[in-house]
FIVOFI-959967 format. One line per 5 residues: for each residue x, y, z of N, C-alpha, C. Coordinates in nm, 3 decimals, decimal comma. Each point is the difference from the previous one (the first is absolute). Example, Ala and Ser with C-alpha at 12.3 -4.5 7.8 and 13.67 -1.06 7.14 Angstrom:
REM residues 2
1,319:-0,569:0,780:-0,089:0,119:0,000:0,090:0,120:0,000 ~ -0,035:0,105:-0,072:0,082:0,119:0,006:-0,077:0,109:0,073;
//
This chain:
REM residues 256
11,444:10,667:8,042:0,093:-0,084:0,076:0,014:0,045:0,144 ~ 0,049:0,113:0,013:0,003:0,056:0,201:-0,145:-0,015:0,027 ~ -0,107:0,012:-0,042:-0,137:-0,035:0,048:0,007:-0,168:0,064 ~ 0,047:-0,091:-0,106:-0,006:-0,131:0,031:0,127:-0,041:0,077 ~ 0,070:0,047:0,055:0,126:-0,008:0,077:-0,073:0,049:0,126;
-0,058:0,105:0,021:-0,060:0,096:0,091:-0,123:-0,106:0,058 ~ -0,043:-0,036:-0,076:-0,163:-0,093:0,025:0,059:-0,140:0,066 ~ 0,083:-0,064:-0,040:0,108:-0,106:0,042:0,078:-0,039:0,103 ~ 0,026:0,162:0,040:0,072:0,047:0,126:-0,144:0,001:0,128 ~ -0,091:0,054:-0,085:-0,125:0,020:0,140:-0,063:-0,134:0,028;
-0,017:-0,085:-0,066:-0,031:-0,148:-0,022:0,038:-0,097:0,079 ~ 0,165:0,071:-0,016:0,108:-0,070:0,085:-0,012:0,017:0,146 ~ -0,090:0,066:0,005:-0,003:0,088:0,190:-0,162:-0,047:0,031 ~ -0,060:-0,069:-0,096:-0,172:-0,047:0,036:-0,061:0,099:0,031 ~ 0,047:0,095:-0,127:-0,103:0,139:-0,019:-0,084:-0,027:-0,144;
-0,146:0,013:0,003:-0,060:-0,031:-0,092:0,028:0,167:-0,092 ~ 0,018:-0,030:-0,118:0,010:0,151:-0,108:-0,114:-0,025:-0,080 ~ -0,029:0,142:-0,038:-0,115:0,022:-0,022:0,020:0,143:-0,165 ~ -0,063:0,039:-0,051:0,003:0,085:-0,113:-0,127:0,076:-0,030 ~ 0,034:0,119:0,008:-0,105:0,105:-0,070:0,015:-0,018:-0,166;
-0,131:-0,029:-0,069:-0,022:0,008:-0,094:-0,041:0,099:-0,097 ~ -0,035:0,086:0,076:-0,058:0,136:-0,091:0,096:0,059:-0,062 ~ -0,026:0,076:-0,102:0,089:0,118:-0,102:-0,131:0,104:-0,021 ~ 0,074:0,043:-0,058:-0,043:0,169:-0,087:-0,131:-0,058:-0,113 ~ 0,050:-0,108:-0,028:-0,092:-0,061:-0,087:-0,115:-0,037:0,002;
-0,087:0,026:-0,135:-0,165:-0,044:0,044:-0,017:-0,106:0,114 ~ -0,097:-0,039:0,030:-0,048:-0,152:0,080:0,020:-0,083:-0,109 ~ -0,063:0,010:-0,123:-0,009:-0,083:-0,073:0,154:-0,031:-0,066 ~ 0,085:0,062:0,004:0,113:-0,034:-0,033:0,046:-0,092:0,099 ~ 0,006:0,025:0,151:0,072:-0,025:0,121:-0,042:-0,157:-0,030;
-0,155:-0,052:-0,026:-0,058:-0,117:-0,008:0,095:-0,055:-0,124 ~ -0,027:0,026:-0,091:0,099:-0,087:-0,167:0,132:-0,015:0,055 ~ 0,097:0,046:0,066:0,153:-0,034:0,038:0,022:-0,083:0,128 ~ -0,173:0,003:0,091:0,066:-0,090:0,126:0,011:-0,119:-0,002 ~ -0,071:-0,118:-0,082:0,059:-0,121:-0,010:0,140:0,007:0,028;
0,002:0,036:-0,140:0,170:-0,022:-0,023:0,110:0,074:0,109 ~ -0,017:0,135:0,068:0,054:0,050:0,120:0,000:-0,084:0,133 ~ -0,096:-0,091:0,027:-0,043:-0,088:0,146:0,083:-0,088:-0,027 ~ -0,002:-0,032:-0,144:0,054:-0,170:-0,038:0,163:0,035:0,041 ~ 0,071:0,118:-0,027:0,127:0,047:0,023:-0,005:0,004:0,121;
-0,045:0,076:0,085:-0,009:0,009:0,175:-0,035:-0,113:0,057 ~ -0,045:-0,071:-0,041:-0,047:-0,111:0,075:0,174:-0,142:0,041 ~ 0,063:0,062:-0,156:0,123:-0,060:0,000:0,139:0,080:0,091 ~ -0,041:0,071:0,050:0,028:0,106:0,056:0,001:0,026:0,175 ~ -0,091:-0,112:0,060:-0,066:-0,030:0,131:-0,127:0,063:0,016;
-0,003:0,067:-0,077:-0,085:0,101:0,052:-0,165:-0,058:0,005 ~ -0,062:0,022:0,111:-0,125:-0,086:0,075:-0,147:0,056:0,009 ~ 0,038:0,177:-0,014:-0,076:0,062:-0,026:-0,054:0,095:-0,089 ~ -0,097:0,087:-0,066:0,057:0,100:-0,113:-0,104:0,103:0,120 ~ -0,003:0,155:-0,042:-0,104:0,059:0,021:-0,029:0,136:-0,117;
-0,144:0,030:-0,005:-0,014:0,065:-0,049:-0,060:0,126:0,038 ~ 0,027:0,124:-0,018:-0,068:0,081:0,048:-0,103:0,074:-0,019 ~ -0,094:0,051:0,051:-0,147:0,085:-0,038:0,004:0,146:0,061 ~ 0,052:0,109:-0,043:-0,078:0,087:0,095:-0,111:0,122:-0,026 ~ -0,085:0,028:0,090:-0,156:0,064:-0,024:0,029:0,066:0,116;
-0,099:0,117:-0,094:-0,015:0,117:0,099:-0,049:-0,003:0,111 ~ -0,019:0,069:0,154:-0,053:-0,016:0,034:-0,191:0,031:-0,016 ~ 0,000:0,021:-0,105:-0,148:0,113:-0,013:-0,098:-0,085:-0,155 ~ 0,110:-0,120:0,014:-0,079:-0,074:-0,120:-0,093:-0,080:0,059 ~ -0,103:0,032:-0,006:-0,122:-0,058:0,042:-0,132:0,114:-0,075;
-0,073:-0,070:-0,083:-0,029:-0,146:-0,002:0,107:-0,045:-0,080 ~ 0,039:-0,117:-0,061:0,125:-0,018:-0,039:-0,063:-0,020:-0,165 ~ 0,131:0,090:-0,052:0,022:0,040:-0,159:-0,018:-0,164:-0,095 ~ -0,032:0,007:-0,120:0,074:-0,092:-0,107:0,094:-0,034:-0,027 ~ 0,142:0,091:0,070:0,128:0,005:-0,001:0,032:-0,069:0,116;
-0,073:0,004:0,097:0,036:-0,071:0,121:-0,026:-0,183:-0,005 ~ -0,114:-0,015:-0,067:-0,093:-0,108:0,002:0,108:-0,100:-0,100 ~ 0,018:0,057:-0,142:0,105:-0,035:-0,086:0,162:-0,040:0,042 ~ 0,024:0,123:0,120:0,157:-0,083:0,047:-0,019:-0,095:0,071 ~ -0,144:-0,008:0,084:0,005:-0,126:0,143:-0,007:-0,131:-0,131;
-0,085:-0,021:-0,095:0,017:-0,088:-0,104:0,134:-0,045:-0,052 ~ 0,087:0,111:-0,021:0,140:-0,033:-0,032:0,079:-0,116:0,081 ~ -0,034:0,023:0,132:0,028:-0,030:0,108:-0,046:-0,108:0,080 ~ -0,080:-0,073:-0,116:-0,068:-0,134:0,028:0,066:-0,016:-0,094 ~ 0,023:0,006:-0,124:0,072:-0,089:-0,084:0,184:-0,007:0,024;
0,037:0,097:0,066:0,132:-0,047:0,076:-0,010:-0,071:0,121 ~ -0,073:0,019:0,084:-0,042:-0,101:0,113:0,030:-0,182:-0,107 ~ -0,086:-0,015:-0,106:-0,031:-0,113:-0,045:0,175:-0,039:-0,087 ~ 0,077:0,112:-0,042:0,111:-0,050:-0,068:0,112:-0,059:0,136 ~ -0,003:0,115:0,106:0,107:-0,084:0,095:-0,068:-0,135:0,061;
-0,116:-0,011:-0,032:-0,015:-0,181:0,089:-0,008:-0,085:-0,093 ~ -0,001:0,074:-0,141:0,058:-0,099:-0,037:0,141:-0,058:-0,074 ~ 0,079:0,090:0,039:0,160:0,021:0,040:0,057:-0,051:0,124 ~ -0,071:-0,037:0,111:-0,029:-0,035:0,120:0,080:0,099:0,131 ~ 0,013:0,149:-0,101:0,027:0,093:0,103:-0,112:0,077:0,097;
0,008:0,001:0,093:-0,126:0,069:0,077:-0,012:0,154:-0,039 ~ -0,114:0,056:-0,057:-0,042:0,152:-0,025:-0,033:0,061:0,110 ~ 0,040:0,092:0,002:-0,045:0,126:0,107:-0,029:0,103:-0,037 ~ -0,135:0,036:0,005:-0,068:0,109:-0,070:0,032:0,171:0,118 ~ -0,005:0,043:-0,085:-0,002:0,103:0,110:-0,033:0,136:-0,046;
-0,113:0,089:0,042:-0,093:0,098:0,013:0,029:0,075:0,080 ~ 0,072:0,093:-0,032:0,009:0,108:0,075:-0,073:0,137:-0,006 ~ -0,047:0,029:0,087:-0,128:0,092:0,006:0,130:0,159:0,007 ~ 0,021:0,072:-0,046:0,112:0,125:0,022:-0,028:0,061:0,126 ~ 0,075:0,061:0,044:-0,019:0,064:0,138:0,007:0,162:0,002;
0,056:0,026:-0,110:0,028:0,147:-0,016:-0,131:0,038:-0,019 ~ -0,061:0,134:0,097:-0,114:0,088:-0,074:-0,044:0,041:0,153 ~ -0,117:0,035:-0,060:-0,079:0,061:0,113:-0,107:-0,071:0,053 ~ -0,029:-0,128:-0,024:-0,094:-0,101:-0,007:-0,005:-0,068:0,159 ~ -0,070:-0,026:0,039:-0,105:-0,085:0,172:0,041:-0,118:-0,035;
0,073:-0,074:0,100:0,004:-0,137:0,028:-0,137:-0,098:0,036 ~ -0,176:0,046:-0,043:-0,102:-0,009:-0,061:0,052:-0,042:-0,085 ~ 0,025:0,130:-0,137:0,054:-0,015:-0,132:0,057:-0,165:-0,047 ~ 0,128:0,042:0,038:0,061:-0,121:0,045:-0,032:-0,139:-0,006 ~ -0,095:0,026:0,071:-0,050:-0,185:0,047:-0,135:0,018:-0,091;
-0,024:0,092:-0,048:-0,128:-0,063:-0,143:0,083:-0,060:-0,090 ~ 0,129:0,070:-0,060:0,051:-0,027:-0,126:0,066:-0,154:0,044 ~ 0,099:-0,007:0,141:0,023:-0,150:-0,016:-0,124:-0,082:-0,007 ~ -0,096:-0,016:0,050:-0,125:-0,063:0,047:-0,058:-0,029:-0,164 ~ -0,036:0,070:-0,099:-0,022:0,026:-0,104:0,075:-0,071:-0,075;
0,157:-0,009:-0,050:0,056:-0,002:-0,077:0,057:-0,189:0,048 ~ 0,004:-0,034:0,153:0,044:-0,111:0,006:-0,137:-0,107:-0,026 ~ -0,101:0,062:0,020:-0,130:-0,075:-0,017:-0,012:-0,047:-0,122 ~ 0,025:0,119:-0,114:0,013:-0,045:-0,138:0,113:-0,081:0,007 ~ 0,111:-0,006:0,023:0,099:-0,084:-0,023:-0,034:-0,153:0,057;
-0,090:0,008:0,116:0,029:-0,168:0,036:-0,184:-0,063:-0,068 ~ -0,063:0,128:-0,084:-0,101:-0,080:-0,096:0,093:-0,067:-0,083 ~ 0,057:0,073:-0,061:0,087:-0,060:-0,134:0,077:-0,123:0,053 ~ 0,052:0,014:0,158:0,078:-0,113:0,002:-0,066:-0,141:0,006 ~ -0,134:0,023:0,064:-0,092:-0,175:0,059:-0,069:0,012:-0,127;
0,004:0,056:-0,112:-0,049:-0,051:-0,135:0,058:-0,032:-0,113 ~ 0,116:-0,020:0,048:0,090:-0,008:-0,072:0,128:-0,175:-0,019 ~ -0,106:-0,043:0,125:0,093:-0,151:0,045:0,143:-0,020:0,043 ~ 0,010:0,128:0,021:0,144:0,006:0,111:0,021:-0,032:0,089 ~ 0,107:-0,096:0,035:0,060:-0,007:0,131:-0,035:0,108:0,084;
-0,030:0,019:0,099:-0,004:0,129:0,079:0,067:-0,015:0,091 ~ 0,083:-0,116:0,068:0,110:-0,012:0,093:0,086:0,015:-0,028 ~ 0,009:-0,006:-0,144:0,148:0,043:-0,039:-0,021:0,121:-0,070 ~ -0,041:0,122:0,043:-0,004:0,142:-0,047:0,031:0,042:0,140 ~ 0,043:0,187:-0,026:0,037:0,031:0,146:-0,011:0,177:-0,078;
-0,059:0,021:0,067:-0,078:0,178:0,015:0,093:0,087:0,085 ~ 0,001:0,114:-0,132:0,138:0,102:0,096:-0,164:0,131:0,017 ~ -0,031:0,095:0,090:-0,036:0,040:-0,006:0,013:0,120:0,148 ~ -0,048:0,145:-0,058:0,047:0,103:0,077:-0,091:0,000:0,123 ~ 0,039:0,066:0,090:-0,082:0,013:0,122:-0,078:0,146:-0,018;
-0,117:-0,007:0,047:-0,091:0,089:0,024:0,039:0,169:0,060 ~ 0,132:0,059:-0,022:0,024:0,123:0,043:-0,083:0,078:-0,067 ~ 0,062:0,112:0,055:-0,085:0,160:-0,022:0,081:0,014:-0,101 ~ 0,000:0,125:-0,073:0,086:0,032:-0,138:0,120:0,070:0,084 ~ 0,117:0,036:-0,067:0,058:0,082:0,078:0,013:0,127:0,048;
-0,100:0,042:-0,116:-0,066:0,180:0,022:-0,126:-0,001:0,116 ~ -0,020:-0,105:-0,001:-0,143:0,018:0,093:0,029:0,083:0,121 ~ -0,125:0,041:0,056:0,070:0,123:0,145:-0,011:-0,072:0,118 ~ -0,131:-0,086:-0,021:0,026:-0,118:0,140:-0,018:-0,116:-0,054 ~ 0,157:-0,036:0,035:0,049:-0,155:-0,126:-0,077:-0,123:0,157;
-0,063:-0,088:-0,038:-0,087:-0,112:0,095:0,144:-0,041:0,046 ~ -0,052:-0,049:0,164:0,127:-0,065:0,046:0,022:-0,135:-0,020 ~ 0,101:-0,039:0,080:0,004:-0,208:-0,025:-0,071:-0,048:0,027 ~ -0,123:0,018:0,098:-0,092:-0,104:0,024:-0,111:0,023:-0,098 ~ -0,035:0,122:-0,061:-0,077:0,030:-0,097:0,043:-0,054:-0,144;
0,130:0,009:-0,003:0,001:-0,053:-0,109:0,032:-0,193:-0,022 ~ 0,050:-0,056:0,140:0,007:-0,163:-0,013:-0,183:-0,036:-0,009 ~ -0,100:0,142:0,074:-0,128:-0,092:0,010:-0,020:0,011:-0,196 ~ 0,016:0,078:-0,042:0,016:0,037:-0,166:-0,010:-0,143:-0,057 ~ 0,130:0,050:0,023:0,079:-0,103:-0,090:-0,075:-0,154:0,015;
0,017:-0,071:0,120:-0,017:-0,091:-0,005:-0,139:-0,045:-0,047 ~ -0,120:0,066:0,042:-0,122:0,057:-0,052:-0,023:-0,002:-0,206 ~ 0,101:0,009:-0,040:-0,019:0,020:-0,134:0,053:-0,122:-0,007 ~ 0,125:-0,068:0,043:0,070:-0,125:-0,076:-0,071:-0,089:0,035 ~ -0,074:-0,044:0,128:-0,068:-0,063:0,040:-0,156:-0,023:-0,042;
-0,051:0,092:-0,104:-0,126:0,053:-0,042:0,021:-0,088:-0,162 ~ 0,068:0,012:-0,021:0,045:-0,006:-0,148:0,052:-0,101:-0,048 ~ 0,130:-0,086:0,054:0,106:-0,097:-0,028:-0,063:-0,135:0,064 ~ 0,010:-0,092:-0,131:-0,028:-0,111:0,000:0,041:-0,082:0,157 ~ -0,022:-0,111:0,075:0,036:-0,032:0,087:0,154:-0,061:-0,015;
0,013:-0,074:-0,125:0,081:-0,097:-0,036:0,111:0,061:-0,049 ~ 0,048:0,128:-0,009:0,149:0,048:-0,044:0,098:-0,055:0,059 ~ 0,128:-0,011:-0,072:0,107:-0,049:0,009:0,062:0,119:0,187 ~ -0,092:0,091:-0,013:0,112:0,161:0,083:-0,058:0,134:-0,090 ~ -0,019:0,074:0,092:-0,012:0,133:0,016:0,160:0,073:0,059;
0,041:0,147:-0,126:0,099:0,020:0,110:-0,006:0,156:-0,061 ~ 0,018:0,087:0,131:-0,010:0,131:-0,019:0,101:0,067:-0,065 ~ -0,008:0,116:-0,006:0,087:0,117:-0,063:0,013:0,089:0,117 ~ 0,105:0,066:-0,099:-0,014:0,114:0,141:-0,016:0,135:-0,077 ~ -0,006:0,026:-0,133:-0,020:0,130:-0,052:0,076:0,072:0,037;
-0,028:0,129:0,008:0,064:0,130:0,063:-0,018:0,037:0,196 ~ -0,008:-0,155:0,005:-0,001:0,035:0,165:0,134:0,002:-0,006 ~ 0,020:0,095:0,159:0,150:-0,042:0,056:0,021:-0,137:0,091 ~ 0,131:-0,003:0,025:0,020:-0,126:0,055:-0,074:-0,040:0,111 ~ -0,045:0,142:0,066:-0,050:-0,003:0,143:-0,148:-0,028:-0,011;
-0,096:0,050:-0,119:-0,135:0,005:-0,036:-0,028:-0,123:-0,022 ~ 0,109:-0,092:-0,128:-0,046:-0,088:-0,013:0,020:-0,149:0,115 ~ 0,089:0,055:0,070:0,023:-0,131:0,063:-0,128:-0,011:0,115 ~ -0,002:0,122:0,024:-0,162:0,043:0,122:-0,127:-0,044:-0,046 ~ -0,009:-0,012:-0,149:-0,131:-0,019:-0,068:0,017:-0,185:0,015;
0,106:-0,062:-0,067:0,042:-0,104:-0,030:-0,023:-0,110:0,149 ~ 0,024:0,096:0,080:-0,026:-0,090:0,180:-0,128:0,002:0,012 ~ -0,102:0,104:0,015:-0,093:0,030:-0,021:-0,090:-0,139:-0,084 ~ 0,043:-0,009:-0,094:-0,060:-0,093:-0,128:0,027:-0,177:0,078 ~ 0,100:0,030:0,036:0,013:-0,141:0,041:-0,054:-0,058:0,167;
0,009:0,114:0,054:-0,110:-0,004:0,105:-0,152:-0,033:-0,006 ~ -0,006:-0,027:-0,114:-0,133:-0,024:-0,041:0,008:-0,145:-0,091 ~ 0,077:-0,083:0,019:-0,008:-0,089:-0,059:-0,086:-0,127:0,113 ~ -0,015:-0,123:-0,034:0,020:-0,029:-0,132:-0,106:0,016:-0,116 ~ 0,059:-0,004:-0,158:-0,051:0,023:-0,095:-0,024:-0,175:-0,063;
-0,062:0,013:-0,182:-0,015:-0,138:0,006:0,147:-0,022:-0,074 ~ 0,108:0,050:-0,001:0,085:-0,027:-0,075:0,128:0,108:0,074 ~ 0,143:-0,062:-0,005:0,138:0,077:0,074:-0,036:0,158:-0,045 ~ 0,050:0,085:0,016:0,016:0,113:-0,059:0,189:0,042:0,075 ~ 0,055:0,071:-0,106:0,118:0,061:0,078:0,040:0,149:-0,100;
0,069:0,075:0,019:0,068:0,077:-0,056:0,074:0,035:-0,120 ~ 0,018:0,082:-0,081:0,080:0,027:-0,147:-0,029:0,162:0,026 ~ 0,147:0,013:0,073:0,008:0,155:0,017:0,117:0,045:-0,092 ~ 0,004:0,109:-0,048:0,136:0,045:-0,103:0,045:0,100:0,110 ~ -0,064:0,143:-0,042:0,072:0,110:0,047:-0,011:-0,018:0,169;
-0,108:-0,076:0,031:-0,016:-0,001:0,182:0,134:-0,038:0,048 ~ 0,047:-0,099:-0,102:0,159:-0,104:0,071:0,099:0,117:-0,070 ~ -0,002:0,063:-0,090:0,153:0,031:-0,112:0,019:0,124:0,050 ~ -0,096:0,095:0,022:-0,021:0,169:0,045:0,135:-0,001:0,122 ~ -0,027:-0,099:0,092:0,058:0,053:0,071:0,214:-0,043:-0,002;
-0,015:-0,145:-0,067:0,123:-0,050:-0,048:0,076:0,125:-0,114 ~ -0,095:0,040:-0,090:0,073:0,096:-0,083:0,063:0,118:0,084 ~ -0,059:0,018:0,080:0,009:0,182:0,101:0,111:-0,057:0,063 ~ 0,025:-0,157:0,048:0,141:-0,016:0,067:0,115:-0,008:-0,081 ~ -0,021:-0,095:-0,124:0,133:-0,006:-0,098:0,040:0,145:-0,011;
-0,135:0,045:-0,096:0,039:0,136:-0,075:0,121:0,004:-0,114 ~ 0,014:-0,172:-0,037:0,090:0,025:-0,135:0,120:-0,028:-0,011 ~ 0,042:0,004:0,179:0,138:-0,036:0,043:0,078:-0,118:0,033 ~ 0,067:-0,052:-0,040:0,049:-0,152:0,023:0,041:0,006:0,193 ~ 0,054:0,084:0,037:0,028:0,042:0,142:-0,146:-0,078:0,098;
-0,127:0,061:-0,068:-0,071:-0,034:0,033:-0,131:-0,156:-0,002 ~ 0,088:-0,075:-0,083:-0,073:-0,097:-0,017:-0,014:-0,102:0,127 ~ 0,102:-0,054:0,080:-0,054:-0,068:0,182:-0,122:0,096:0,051 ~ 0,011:0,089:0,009:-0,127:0,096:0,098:-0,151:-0,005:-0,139 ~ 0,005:0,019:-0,099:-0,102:-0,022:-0,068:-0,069:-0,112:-0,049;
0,110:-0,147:0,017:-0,063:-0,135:0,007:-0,074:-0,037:0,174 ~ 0,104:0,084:0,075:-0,139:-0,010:0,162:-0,097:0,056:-0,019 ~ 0,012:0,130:-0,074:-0,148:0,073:0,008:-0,081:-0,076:-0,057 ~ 0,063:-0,091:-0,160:-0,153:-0,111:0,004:-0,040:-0,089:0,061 ~ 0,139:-0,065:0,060:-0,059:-0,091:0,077:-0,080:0,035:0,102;
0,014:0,081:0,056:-0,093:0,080:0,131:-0,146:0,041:-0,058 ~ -0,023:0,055:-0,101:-0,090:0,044:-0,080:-0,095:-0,120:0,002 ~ 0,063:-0,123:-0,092:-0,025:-0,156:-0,039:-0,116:-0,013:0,146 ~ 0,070:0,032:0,120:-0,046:-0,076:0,134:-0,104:0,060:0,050 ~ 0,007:0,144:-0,050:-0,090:0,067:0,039:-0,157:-0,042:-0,086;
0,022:-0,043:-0,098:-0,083:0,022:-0,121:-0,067:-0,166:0,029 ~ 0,103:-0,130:0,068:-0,055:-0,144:0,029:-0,055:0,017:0,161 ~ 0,006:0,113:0,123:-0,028:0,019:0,062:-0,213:0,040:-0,058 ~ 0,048:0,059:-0,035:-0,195:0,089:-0,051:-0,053:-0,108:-0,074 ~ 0,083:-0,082:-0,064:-0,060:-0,142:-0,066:-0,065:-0,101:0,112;
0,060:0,016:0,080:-0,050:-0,111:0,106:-0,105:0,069:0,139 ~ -0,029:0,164:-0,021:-0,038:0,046:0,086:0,045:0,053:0,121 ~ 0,171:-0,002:0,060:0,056:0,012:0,032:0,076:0,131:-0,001 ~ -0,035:0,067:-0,095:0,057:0,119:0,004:-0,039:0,132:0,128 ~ 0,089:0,109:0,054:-0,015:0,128:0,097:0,081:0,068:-0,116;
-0,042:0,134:0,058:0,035:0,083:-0,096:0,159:0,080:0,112 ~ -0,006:-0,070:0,089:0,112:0,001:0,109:0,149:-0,061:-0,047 ~ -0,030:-0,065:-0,137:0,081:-0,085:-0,036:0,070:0,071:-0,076 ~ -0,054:0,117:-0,065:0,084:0,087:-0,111:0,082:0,059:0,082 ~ 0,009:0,008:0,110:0,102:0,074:0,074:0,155:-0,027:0,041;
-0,108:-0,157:0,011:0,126:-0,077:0,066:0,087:-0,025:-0,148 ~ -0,061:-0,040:-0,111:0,092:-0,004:-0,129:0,084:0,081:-0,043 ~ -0,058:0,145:0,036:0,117:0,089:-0,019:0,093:0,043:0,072 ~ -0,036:-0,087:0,147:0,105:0,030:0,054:0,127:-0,132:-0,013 ~ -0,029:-0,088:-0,057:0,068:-0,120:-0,063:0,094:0,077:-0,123;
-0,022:0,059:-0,090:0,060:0,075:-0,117:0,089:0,118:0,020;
//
């Protein structure tokens, strides 16, 4: 019930809601309960589902285990359209290790290639799918982690190598970058557009890292930690449009 009050309320503001589908549970379980889960969300507003993938960076050539979840992941692709919620797949390559932003861009390059075989053989809509996928960093142990222009030539290099023309959207992650890494990589990426399809952003800790460090838990603090996202928000639609200086983090904190 507060989910569908909550979903109702965002609806009400011409915010599309959206739902992670994954559990703890096999794939093959996650598949037998989503009919019936979409058919509930769908009554619900909710417009989108997503599901998540994540691989090492060092899986290459790619496992039976890998090959088997991107499969999973065509047959949920095929349950939300035909629920008429839009799927959003999303592959996240891990960032933790000691691994080359090389590394990196084999395993996305690799793993989305298999994913968009399965998708153009499969008779899917492909405008109405939309790809979450990580950007080409260094690991975080690495000793010389590649910079932003090394890693937007990456990145874009693999999504562009790989992904069907006809996707619904491409939209990044931000992993274990900080707010400052990823928004630098993220300008970078879009400086290089155009692509054959929008691409934009799906950052967690890049936007929350720094909102949590302002609340810290305290009701005192909730006005100064809803600016820090909103400032965050601007910083993060700034690098979306190419627009971003890194001159700008300055001026934000001196706003807070």
């Amino acid at each position: 019930p507060s989910f569908g009050l909550f979903s109702a309320y965002l609806a009400s503001k011409n915010i599309l809601v959206g739902v992670e589908v994954g559990t703890n549970a096999p794939d093959s379980e996650v598949l037998q309960t989503l009919p019936a889960r979409l058919t509930g969300y769908g009554a619900m507003n909710v417009s989108f589902a997503e599901w998540r993938m994540s691989v090492s960076a060092l899986a290459t050539p790619a496992t039976d285990e890998m090959k088997e979840s991107l499969r999973a992941r065509i047959e949920f692709v095929k349950i939300c359209q035909s629920k008429n919620i839009v799927p959003v797949v999303e592959i996240d390559v891990l960032s933790d290790g000691a691994h080359s932003a090389a590394q990196t861009e084999d395993v996305i390059s690799e793993s989305l290639s298999l994913l968009s075989d399965l998708l153009e053989s499969d008779g899917i809509d492909l405008k109405g799918v939309i790809i979450k996928t990580a950007m080409a960093v260094s690991g975080t142990a690495h000793p010389a982690r590649a910079d932003s222009r090394e890693v937007a030539e990456r990145t874009v290099r693999a999504i562009t190598g790989s992904l069907p023309d006809a996707l619904g959207g491409v939209v990044f992650l931000s992993g274990l970058q900080t707010p400052e890494e990823a928004a630098k990589n993220l300008n970078w990426i879009a400086r290089m557009e155009p692509f054959s399809w929008p691409v934009a952003f799906s950052f967690t800790d890049a936007l929350l890292a720094p909102v949590l460090s302002v609340w810290n838990g305290r009701e005192e603090n909730r006005s100064d930690a809803q600016a820090a996202l909103i400032e965050r928000l601007s910083l993060a639609q700034s690098a979306d449009a190419g627009g971003y200086a890194e001159g700008m983090e300055e001026s934000a904190l001196g706003k807070l």
